[in-house]
N, CA, C and O of each residue as an XYZ file, in Angstrom:
444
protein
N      -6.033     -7.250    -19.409
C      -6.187     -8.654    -19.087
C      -7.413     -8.850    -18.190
O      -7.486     -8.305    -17.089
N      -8.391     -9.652    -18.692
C      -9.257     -9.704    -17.630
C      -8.815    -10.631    -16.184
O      -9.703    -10.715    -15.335
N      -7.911    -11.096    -15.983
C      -7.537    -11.861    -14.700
C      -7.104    -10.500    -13.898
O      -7.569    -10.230    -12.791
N      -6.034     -9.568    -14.677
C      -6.210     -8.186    -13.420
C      -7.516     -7.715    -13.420
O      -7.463     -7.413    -12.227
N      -8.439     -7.451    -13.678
C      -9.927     -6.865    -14.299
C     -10.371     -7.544    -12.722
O     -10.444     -6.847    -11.709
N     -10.611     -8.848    -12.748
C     -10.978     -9.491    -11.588
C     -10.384     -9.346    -10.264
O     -10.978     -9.438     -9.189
N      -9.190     -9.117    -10.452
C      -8.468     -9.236     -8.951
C      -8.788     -7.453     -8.830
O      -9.268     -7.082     -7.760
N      -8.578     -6.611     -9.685
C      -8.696     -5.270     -9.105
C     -10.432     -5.090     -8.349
O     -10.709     -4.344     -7.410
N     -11.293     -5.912     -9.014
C     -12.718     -5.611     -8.564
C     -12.755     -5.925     -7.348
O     -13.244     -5.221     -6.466
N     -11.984     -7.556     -7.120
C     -12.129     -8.573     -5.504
C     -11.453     -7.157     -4.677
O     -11.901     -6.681     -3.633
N     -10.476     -6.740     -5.317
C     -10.236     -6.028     -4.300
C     -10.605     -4.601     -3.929
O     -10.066     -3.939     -3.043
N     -11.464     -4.267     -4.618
C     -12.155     -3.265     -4.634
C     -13.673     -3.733     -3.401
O     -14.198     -3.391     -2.342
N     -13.771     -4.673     -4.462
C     -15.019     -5.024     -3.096
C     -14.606     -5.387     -1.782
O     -15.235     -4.964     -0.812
N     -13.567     -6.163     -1.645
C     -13.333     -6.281     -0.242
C     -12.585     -5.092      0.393
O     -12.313     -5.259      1.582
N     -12.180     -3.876     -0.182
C     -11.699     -2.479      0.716
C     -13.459     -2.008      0.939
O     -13.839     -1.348      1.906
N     -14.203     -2.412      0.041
C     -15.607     -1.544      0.530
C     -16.583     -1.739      1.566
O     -17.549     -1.253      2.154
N     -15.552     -3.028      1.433
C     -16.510     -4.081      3.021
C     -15.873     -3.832      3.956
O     -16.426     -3.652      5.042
N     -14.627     -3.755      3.820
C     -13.504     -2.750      4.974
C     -14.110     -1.616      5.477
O     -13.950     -1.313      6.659
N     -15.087     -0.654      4.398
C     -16.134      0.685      4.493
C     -14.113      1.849      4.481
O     -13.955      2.999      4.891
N     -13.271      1.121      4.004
C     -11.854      2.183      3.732
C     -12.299      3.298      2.540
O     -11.555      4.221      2.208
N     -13.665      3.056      1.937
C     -13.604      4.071      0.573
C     -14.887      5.025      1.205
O     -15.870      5.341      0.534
N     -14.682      5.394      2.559
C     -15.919      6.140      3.198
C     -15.536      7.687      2.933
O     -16.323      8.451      3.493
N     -14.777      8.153      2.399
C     -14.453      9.794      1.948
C     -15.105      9.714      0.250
O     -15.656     10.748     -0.130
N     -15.056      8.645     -0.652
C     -15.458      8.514     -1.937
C     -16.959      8.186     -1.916
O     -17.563      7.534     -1.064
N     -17.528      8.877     -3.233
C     -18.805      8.516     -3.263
C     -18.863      7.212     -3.804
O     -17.893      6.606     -4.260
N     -19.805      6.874     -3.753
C     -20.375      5.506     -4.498
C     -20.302      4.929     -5.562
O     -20.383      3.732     -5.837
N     -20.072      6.207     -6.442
C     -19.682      6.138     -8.051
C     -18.246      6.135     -8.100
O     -17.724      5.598     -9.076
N     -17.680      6.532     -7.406
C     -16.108      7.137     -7.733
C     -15.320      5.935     -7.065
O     -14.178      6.067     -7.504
N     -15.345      4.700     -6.131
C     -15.218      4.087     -6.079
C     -14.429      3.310     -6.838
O     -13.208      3.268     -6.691
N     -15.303      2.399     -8.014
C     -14.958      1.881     -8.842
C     -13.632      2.362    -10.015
O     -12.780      1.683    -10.590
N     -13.948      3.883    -10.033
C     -12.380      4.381    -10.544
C     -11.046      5.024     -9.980
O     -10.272      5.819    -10.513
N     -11.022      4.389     -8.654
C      -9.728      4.257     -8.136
C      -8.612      3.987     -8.742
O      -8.269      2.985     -9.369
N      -8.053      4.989     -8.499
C      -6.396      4.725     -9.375
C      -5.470      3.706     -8.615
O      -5.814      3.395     -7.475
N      -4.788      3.379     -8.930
C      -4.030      1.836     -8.782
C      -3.156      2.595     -7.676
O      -2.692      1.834     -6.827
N      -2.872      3.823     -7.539
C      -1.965      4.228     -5.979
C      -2.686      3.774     -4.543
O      -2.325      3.080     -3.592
N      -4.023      4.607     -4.915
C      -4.877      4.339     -3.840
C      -5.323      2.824     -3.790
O      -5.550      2.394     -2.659
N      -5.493      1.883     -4.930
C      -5.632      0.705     -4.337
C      -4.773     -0.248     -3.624
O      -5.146     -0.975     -2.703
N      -3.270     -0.167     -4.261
C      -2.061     -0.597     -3.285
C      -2.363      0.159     -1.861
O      -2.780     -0.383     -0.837
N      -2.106      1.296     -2.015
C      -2.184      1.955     -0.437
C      -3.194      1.106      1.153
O      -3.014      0.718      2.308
N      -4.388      1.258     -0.044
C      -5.433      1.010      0.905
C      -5.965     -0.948      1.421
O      -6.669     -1.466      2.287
N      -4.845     -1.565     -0.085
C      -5.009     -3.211     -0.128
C      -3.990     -3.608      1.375
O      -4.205     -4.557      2.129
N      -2.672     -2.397      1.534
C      -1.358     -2.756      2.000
C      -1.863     -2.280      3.333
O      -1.233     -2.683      4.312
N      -2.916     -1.474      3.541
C      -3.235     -0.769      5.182
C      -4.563     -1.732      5.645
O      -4.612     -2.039      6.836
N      -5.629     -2.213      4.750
C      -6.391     -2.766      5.475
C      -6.990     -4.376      5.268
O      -7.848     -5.060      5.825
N      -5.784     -4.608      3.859
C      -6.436     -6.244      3.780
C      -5.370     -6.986      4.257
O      -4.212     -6.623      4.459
N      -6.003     -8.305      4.450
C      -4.651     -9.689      4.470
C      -3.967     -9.903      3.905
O      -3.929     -9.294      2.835
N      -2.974    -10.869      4.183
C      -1.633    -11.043      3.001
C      -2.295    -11.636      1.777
O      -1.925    -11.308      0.650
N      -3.745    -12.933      2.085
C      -3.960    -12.712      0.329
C      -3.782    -11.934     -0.453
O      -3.047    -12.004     -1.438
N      -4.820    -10.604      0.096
C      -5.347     -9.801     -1.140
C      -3.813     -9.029     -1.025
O      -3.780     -8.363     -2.060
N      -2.962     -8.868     -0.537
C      -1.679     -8.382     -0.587
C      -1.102     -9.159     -1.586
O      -0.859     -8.494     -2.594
N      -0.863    -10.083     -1.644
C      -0.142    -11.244     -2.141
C      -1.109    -10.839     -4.072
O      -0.437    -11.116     -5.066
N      -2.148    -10.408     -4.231
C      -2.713    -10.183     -5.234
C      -2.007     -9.263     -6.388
O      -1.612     -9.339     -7.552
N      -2.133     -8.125     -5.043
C      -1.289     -6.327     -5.834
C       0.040     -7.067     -6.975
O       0.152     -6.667     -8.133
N       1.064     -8.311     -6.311
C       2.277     -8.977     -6.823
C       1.661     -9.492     -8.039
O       2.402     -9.464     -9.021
N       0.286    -10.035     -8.248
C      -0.015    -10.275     -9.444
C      -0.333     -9.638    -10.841
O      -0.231     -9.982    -12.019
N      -0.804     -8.450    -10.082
C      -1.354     -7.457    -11.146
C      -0.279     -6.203    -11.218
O      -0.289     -5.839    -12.394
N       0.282     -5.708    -10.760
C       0.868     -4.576    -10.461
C       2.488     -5.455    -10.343
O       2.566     -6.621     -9.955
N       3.743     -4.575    -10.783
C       4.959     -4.434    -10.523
C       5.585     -4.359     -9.445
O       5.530     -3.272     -8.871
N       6.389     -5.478     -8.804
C       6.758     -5.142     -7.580
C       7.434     -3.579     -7.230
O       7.290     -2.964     -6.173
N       8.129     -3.182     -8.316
C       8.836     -1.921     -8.154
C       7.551     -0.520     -7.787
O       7.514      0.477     -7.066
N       6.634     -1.211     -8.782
C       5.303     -0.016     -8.147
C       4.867     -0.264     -6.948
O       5.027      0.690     -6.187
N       4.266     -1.387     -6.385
C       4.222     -1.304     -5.106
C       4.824     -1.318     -4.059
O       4.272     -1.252     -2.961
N       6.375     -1.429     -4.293
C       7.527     -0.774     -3.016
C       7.300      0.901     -3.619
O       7.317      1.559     -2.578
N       7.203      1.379     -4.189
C       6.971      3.245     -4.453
C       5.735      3.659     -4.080
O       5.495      4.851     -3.888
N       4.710      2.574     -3.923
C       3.518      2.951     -3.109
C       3.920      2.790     -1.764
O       3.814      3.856     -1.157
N       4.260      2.042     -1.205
C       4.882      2.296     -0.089
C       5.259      2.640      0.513
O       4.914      2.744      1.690
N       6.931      3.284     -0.446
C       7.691      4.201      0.124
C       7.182      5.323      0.467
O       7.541      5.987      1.439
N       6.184      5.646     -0.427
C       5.847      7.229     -0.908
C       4.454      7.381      0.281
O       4.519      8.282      1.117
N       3.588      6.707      0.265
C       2.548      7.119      0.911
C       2.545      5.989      2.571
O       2.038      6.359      3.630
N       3.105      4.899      2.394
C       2.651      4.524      4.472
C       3.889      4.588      5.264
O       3.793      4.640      6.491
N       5.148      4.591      4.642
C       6.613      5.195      5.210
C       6.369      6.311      5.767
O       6.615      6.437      6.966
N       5.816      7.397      5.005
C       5.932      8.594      5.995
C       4.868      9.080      7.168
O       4.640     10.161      7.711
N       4.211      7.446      7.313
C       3.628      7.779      8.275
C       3.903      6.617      9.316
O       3.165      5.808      9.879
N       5.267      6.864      9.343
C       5.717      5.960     10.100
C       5.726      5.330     11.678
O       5.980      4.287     12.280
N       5.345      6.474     11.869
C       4.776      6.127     13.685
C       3.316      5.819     13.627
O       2.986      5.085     14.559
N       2.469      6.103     12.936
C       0.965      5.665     12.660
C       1.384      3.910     12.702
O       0.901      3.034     13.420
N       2.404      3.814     11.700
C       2.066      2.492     10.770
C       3.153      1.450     11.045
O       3.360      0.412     10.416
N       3.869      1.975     12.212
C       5.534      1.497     12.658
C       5.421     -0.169     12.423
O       6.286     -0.696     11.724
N       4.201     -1.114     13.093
C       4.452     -2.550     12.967
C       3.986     -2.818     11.748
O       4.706     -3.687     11.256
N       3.030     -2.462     10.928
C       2.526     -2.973      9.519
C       4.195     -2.782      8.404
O       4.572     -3.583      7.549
N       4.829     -1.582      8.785
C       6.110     -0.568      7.780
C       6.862     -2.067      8.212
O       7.008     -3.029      7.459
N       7.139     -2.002      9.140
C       7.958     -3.571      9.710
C       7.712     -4.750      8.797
O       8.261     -5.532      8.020
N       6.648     -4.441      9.311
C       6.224     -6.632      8.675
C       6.270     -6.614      6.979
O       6.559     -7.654      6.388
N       5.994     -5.474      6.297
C       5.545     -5.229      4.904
C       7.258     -4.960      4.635
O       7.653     -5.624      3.677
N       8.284     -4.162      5.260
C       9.785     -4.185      5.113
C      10.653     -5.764      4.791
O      11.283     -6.183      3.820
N      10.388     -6.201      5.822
C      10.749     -7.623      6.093
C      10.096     -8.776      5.361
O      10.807     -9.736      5.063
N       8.909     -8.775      5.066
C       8.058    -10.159      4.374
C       7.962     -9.746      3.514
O       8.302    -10.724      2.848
N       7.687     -8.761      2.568
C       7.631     -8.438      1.023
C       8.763     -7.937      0.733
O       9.210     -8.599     -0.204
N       9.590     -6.999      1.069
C      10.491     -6.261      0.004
C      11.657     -6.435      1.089
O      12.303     -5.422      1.360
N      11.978     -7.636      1.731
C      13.319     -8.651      1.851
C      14.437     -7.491      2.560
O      15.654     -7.512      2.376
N      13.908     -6.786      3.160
C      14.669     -5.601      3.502
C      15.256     -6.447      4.841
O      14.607     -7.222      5.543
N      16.808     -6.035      5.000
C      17.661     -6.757      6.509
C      17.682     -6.290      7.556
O      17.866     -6.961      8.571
N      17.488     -4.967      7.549
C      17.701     -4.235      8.876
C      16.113     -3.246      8.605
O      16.015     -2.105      8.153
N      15.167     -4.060      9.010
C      13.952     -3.056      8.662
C      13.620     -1.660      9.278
O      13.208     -0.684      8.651
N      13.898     -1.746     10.753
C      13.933     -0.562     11.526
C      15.085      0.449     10.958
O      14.689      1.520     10.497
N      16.311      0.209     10.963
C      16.920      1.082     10.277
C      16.474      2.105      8.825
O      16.453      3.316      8.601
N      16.201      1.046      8.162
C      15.576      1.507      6.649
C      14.304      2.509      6.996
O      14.085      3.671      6.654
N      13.577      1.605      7.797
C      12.430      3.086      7.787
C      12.622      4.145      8.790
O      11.930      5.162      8.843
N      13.471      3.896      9.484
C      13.746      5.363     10.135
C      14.818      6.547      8.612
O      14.614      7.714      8.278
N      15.623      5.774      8.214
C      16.171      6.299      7.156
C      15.251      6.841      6.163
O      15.279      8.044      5.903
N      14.338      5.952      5.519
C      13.656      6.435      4.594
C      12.370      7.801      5.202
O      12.095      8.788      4.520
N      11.876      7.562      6.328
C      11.237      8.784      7.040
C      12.026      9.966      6.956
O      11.647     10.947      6.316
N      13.213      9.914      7.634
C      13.965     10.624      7.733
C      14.244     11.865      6.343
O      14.338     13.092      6.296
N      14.313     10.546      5.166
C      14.474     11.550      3.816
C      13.596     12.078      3.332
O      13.701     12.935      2.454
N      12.115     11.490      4.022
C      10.888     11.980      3.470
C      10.825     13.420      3.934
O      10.367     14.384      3.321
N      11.473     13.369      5.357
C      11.012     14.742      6.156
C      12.353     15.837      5.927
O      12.469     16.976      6.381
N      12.897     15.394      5.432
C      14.156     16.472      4.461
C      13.549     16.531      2.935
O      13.783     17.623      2.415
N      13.040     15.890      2.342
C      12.435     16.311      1.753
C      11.559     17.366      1.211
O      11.566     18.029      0.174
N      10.619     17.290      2.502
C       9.512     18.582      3.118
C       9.870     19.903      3.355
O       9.192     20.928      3.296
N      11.435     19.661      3.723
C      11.919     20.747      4.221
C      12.579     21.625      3.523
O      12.956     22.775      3.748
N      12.667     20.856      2.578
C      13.683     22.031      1.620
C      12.646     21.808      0.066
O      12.929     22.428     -0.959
């Protein structure tokens, strides 16, 4: 669809103005896989371009981007894990949940 075509570029350009794609070269950029663009839309843009990912992408994929990559960095990311718990994915007891879900990440690791 070119309407995702567009929103993946806006948001490509505005993580580059962020300077968030400073480990990628210049070329490699542009073929960012859709993990790393949730990841990096959900850590350094506004709720627009947040509010975007809901357009193009599956809510169920971007709560598994979530879960999977800024949950377990949960003391880094403790008030963003909050606000993104509570205002997008309607969660009731947000502190609970992400201490829980950390928790399974790091049993996870362990075994």
């Amino acid at each position: 669809m070119e309407s995702d075509k567009y929103i993946k570029s806006n948001l490509l350009n505005k993580l580059k103005q962020e300077c968030s794609f400073w480990s990628y070269s210049e070329n490699s950029v542009d073929d960012v896989p859709d993990d790393i663009l949730i990841e990096k839309t959900l850590v350094y843009l506004d709720l627009e371009e947040i509010n975007q990912l809901f357009l193009i992408f599956p809510f169920g994929k971007v709560k598994r981007v979530w879960l999977e990559r800024l949950v377990p960095q949960e003391e880094y990311l403790h008030t963003l894990n909050r606000f993104l718990a509570w205002y997008y994915f309607k969660i009731r007891k947000p502190d609970t949940y992400l201490k829980s879900m950390a928790t399974r990440h790091l049993r996870q690791l362990l075994s």
